[in-house]
C-alpha positions in Angstrom: 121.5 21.2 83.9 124.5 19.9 85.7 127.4 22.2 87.4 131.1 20.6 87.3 134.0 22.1 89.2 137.4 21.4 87.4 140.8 22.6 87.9 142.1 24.4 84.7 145.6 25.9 84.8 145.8 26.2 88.3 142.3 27.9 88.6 138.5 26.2 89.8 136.1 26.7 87.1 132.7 26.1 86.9 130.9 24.0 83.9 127.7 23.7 83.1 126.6 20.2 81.5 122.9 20.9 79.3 120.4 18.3 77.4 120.1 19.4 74.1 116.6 20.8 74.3 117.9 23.3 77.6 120.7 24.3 74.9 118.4 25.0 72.3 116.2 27.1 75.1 119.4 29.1 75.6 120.3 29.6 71.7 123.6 27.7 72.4 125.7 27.3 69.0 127.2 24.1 69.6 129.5 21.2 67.1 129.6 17.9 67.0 132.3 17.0 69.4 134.8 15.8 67.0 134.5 19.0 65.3 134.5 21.3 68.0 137.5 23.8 69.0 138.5 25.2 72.4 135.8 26.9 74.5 133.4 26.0 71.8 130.4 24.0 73.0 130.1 20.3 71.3 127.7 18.2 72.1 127.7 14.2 72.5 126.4 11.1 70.5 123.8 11.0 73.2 122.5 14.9 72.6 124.6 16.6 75.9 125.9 19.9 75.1 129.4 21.0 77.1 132.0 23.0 76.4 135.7 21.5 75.2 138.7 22.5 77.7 141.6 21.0 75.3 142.4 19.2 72.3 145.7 18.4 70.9 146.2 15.8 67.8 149.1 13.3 67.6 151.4 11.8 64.9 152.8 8.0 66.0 155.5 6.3 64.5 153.6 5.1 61.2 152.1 8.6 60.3 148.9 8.2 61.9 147.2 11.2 63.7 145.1 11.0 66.5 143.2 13.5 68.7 142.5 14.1 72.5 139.8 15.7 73.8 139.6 17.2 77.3 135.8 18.1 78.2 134.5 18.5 82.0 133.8 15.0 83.1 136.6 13.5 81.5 139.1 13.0 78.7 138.2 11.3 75.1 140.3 10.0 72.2 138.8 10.9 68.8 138.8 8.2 65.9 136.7 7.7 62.8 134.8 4.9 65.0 135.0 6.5 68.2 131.8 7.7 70.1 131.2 9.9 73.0 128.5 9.6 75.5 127.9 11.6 78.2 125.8 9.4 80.9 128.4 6.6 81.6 130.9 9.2 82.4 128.1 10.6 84.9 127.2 7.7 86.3 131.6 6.5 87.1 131.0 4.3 84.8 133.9 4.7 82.3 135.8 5.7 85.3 135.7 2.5 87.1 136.3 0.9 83.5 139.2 2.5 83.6 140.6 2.3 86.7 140.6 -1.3 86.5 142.4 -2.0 83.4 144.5 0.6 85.0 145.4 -1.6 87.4 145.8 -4.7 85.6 148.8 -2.9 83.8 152.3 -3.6 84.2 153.2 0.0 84.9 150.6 0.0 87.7 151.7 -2.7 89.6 155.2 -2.1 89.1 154.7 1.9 90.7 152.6 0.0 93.6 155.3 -2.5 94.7 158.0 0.7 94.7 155.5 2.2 96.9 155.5 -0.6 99.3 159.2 -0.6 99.2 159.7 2.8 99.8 156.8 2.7 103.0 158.6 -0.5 104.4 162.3 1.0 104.4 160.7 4.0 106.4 162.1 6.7 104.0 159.8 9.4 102.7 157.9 8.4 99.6 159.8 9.8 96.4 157.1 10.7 94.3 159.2 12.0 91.6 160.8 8.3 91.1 157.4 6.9 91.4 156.6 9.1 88.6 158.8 8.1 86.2 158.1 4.4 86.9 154.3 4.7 86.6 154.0 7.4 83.2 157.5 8.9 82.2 155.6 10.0 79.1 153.8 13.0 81.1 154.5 16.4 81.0 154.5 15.8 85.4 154.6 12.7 86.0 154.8 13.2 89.7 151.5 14.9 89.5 149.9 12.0 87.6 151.3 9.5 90.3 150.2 11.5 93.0 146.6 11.3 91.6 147.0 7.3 90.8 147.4 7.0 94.3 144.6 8.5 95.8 142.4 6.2 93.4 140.4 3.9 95.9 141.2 1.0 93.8 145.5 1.5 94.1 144.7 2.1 97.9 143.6 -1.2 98.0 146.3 -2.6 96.0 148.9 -1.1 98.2 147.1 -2.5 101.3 147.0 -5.8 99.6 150.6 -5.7 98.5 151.7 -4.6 102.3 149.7 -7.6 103.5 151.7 -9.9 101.1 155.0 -8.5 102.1 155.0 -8.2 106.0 153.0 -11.9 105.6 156.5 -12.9 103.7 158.7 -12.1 106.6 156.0 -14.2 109.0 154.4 -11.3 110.2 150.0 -12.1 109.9 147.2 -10.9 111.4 147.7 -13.7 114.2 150.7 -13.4 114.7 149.9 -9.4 116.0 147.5 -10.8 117.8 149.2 -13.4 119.9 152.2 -10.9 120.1 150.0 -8.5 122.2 148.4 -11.5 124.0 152.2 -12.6 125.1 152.8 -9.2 126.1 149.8 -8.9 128.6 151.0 -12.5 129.8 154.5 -11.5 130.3 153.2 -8.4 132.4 150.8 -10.6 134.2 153.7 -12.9 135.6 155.6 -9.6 136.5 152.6 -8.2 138.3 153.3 -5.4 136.0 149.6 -3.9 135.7 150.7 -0.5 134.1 152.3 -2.3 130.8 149.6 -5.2 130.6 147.2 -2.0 130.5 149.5 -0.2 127.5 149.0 -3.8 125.9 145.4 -4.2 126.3 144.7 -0.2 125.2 147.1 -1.3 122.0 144.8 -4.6 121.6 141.7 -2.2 121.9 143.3 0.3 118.9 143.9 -3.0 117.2 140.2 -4.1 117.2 138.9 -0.9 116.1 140.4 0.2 113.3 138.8 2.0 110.6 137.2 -0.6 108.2 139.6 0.3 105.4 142.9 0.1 107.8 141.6 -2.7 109.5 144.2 -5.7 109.7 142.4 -8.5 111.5 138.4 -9.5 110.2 135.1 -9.0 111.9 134.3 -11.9 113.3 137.4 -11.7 115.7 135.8 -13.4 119.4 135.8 -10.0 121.7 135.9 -12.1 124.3 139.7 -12.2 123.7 139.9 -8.5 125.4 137.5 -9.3 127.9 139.6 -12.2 129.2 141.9 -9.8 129.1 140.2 -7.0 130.9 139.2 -9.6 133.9 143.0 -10.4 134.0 143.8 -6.6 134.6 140.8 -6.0 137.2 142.0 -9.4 139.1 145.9 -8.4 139.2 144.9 -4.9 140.3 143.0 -6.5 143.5 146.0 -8.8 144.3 148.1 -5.6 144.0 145.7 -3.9 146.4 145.3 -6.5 148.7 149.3 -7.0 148.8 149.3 -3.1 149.5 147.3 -3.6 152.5 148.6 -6.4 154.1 152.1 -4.5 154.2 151.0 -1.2 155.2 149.1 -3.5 158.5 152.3 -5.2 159.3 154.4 -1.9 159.0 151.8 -0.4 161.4 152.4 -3.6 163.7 
């Protein structure tokens, strides 16, 4: 048996996921899914028993009905061809087959480069347009953009996207770099050792970033900082040597 925590109306419910034969143990009257009706049990084409959360049956444009099924792991459109099988849903299968035709859509992309407009002009993230670009068609689309967006797979689209942008107005990887480098240089010829170390502490957040924040690559020389770090410790002895000849001539 497996336990899934959902969300239902608001509310955290548990379900329990059984194989046929731990059903039958616990004289469980289930229905083939297709068949089955609200809270009933309905079991899968590959013999897991489950209760259904929702169903709700459609009419398009040409007459033609067809049915959604909501169960615990996941959602299901009913046809007269369509099977349902529990394990690839366990397993993220079917979600990760989803998420990246999900992606490959139009809609997607177009709700991911808004986003990236939106973070870019500094003004808080309007969700609500966001949801009307991505799925105008649901019944909160800010909700349903709100949880495209938390999908591991749009993160990295958004990073990607950011990347491209900031990469279009000439800002890179190296070119952070070497902007932080120049400032520690320009502090160095001012013998200003209190900004050159602001520069190298923002050089060391820069270098260890969180893998899926990180801007630069791995195999970045470290020896960058170090040179940097000598070039601190030797303009804080000139300082203190400078220090001490005038405080012996004043004394003089």
């Amino acid at each position: 048996m497996v336990v899934l925590t959902k969300r239902c109306n608001k509310v955290l419910r548990k379900f329990n996921i059984y194989t046929r034969s731990e059903a039958d143990k616990k004289n469980i009257k289930y229905t083939y899914w297709k068949d089955c009706e609200i809270d009933q049990w309905a079991i899968s084409d590959d013999d897991f028993v489950f209760e259904l959360i929702y169903r709700k049956t459609y009419t398009d444009k040409n007459s033609r009905t067809k049915t959604n099924y909501r169960f615990p792991f996941g959602d299901k459109w009913g046809s007269s061809k369509a099977v349902l099988n529990y394990k690839p849903y366990a397993t993220g299968e079917i979600s990760n087959n989803w998420m990246a035709k999900e992606a490959g859509k139009t809609r997607t992309k177009n709700a991911v480069n808004t986003y990236v407009a939106m973070m870019m002009s500094k003004k808080p993230i309007d969700y609500a347009l966001l949801g009307d670009i991505y799925r105008p068609d649901q019944k909160i689309p800010e909700a349903t953009v709100r949880r495209l967006f938390k999908q591991e797979k749009i993160k990295n689209m958004v990073e990607e996207k950011t990347k491209e942008v900031l990469a279009g107005k000439g800002i890179t990887k190296d070119w952070v770099l070497q902007t932080i480098v120049d400032a520690v240089e320009i502090a160095r010829h001012k013998h200003d050792a209190g900004n050159m170390l602001k520069a190298a502490d923002n050089l060391a957040d820069y270098l260890e970033m969180k893998p899926s924040r990180k801007i630069i690559t791995d195999t970045l020389e470290i020896d960058v900082s170090k040179q940097i770090e000598d070039q601190i410790a030797n303009e804080e002895q000139r300082l203190l040597v400078s220090r001490t000849e005038n405080t012996q001539e004043g004394s003089a």
